[in-house]
C-alpha positions in Angstrom: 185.4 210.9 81.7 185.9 207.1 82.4 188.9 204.9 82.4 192.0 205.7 81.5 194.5 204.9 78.5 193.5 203.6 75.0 189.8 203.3 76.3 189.4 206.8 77.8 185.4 207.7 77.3 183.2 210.6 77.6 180.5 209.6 80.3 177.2 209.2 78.9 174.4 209.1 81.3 172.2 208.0 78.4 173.7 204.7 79.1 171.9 204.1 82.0 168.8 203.8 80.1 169.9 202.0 76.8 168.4 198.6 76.2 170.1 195.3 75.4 170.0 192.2 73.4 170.0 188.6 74.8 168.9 185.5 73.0 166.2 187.3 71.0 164.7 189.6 73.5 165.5 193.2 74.0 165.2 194.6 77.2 166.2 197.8 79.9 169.5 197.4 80.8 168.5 197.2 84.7 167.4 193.5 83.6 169.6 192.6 81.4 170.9 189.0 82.9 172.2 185.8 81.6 172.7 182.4 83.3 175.4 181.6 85.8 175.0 178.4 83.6 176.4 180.2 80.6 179.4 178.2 79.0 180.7 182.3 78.4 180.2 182.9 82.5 181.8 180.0 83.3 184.4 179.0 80.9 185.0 182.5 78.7 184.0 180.0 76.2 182.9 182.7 73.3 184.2 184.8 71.3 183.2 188.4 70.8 183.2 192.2 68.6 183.5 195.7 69.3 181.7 197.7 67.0 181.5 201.1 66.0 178.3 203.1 64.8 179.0 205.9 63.0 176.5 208.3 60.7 174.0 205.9 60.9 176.7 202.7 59.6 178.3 199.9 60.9 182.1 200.6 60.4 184.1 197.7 58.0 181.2 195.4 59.4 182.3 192.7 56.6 185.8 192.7 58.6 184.2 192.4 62.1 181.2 189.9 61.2 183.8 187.5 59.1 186.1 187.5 62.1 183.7 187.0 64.8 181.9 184.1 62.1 185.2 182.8 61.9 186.5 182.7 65.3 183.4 180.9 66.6 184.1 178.3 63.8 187.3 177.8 65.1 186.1 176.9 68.4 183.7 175.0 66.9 180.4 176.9 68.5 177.6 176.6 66.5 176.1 180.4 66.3 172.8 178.8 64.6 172.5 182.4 63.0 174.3 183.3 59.4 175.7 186.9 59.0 173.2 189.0 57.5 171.0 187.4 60.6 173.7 188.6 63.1 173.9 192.0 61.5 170.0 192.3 61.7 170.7 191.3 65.4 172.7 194.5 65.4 170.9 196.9 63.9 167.3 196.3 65.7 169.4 196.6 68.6 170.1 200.2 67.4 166.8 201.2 66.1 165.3 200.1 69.4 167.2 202.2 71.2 167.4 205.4 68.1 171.1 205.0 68.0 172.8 206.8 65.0 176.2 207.6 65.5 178.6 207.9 68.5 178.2 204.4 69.5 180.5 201.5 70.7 178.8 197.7 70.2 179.6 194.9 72.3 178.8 191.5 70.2 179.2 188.6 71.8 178.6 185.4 71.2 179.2 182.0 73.6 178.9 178.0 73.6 175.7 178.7 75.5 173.9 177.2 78.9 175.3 173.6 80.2 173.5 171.4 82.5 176.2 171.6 84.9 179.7 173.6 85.3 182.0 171.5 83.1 184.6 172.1 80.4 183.2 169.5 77.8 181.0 171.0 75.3 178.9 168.0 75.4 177.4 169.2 78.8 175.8 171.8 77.0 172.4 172.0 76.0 169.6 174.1 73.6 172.0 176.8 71.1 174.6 179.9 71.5 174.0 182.8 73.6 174.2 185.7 71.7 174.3 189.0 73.2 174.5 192.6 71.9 175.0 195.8 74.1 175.4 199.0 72.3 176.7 202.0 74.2 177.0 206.1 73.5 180.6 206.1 73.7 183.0 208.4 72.2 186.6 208.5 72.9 188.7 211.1 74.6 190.4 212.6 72.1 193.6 214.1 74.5 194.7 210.7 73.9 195.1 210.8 70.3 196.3 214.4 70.7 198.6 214.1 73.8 199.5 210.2 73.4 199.9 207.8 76.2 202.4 205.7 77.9 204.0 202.1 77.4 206.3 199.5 79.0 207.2 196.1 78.6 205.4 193.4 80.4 206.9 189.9 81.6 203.4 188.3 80.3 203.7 186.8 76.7 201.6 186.0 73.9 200.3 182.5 73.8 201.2 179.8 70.8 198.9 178.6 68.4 198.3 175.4 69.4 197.4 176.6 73.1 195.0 179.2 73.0 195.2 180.9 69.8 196.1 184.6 70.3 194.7 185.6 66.8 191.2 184.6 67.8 188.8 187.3 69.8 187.5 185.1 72.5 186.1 185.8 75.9 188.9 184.1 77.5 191.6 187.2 78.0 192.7 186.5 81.2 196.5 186.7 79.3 195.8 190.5 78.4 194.2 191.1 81.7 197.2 189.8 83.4 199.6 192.3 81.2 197.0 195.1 81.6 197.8 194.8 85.2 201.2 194.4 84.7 201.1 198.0 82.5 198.7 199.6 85.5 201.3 198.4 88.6 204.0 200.1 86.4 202.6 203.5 85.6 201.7 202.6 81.8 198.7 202.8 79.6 199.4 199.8 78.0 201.9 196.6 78.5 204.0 195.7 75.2 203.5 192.1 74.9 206.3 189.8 73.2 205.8 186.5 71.3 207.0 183.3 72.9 210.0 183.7 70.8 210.8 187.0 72.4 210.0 189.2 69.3 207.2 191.9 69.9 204.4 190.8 68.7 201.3 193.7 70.4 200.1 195.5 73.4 197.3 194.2 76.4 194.2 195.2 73.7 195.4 197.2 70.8 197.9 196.2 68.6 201.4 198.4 67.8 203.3 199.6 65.4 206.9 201.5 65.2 208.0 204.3 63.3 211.8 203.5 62.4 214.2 204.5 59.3 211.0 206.2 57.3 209.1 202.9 57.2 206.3 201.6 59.7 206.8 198.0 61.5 205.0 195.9 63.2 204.6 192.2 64.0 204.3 189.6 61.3 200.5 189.2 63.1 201.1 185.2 64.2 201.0 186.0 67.6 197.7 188.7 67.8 195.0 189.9 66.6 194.4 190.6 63.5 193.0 194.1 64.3 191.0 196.0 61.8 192.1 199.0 62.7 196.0 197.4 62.4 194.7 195.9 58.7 193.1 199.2 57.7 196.8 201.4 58.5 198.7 198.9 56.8 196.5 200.1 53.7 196.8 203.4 54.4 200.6 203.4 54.4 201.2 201.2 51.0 198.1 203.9 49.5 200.4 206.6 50.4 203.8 205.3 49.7 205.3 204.8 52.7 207.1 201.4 53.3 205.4 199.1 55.6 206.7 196.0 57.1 205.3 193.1 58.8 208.7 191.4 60.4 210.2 189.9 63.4 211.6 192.8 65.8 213.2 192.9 69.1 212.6 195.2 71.8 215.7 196.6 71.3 214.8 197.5 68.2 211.5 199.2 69.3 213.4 201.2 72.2 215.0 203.2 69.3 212.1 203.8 67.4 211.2 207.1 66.1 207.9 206.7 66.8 205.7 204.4 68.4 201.9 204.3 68.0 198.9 201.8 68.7 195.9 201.1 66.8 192.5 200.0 68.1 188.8 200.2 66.6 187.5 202.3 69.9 189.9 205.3 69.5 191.7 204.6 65.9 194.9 205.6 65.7 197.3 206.7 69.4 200.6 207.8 69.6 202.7 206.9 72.2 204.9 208.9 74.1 206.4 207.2 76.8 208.1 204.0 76.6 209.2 202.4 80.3 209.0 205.6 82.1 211.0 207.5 79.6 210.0 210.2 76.6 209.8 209.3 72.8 210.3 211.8 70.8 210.8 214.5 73.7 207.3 213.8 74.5 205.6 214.7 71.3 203.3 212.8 68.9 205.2 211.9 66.0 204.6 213.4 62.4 203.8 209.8 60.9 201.7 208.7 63.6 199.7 212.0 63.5 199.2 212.2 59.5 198.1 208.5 59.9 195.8 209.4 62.5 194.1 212.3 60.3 194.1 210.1 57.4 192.2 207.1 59.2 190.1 209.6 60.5 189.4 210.7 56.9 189.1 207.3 55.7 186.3 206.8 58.4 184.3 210.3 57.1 184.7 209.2 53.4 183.5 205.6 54.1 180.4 206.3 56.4 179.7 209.7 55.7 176.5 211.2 57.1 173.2 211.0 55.1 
């Protein structure tokens, strides 16, 4: 088992061997290398996916292709590749290395190599980078069984009109920082708040509360627009139970009934610890468990095995 928290993986040692995508070639990851010229090295100037492969399909791949395609555009990089060319990308990836199912992609995309180690994008030269790693990687499940742990972190969400925290890019040294914070405080993951002190999502999944029968989480300005967060939002208005994108404190989230995250690597993760102390004496709550089975269901029903 590797890491801990919300991206707690099974070891895979066919890892070591898999092979990996960069700028049209596919080769063994022992020589998988990029420049030290690379605006994505140098800058985090990109923007990048996570993936997952499952029964031989690409899950909601529309979702994950529009928002890489559209976060790139919004940093004005130039992928010189449409869609269906990025998903082809993808997939011989896969084939190359026989991958079916129980695999986690890494897409990523940057500005590309510059002539010398400056901001400007007019010191780079020739097109985007584009890499692709695809790894056997299946979660470990006593998270979504057992739950893990929160707390709030002094780090805050960026504005809009700074470095847009809706947009995927390579440049996360804003989560990193509350992902230490969380780690220095005994936590799985740090509870980030909006510059206008509402909660607006954690380090690298995004949260919801369980409070007076109805689901709430952020109105989304201030984070990612997960797919995983999109697809539970469905989920609850397809089964009736009132789900609200609002402005909340953390005062508000301290007495929550339940509190759960959301993430394409592991789905759906209760939470069971909030600054050191026990939600819901320490148990997975019913909502956050029957919306765990159902996105697991929605998973099996969508990209069944064939």
């Amino acid at each position: 088992m590797a890491d801990k928290g919300t991206h707690s993986y099974l070891e895979d040692s066919r890892n070591e061997n898999i092979k990996i995508y960069i700028n049209g070639a596919i080769i063994p990851r022992t020589k998988a290398k990029i420049s030290v010229f690379d605006s994505g090295f140098l800058l985090g100037d990109g923007v990048w996916e996570g993936i997952r492969l499952h029964n031989g399909h690409l899950c909601f791949s529309d979702e994950h292709f529009e928002r890489l395609i559209n976060g790139a555009k919004q940093l004005r990089i130039d992928i010189g590749k449409s869609k269906n060319e990025l998903i082809n990308i993808v997939e011989s990836t896969l084939n190359a290395n026989k991958m079916k199912s129980g695999v986690h992609i890494r897409l990523i995309i940057t500005r590309g190599l510059k002539r010398t180690p400056y901001q400007h994008p007019n010191a780079n030269v020739g097109s985007a980078s584009i890499v692709c790693i695809p790894e056997y990687k299946i979660a470990n499940k006593d998270m979504n069984n057992n739950g893990i742990s929160l707390c709030l972190v002094n780090t805050v969400r960026g504005l809009q009109n700074s470095q847009d925290p809706r947009l995927n890019t390579l440049s996360k040294l804003n989560c990193i920082a509350a992902c230490i914070e969380a780690e220095e405080k005994g936590a799985d993951e740090g509870i980030m708040l909006d510059p206008n002190g509402f909660v607006s999502t954690c380090n690298s999944t995004n949260l919801f509360i369980v409070k007076n029968d109805g689901v709430w989480t952020s109105t989304g300005e201030f984070c990612l627009p997960g797919i995983t967060r999109g697809n539970i939002i469905k989920i609850c208005k397809e089964i009736k139970i009132a789900v609200f994108e609002k402005n909340y404190t953390f005062e508000e989230l301290s007495s929550a009934d339940e509190i759960f995250v959301t993430g394409t690597f592991a789905g759906v993760i209760p939470a069971i610890k909030l600054n050191g102390k026990y939600i819901n004496n320490g148990i997975p709550g019913k909502i956050s468990q029957k919306l765990l089975q159902l996105y697991k269901q929605k998973i099996e029903e969508n990209y069944p095995y064939e």
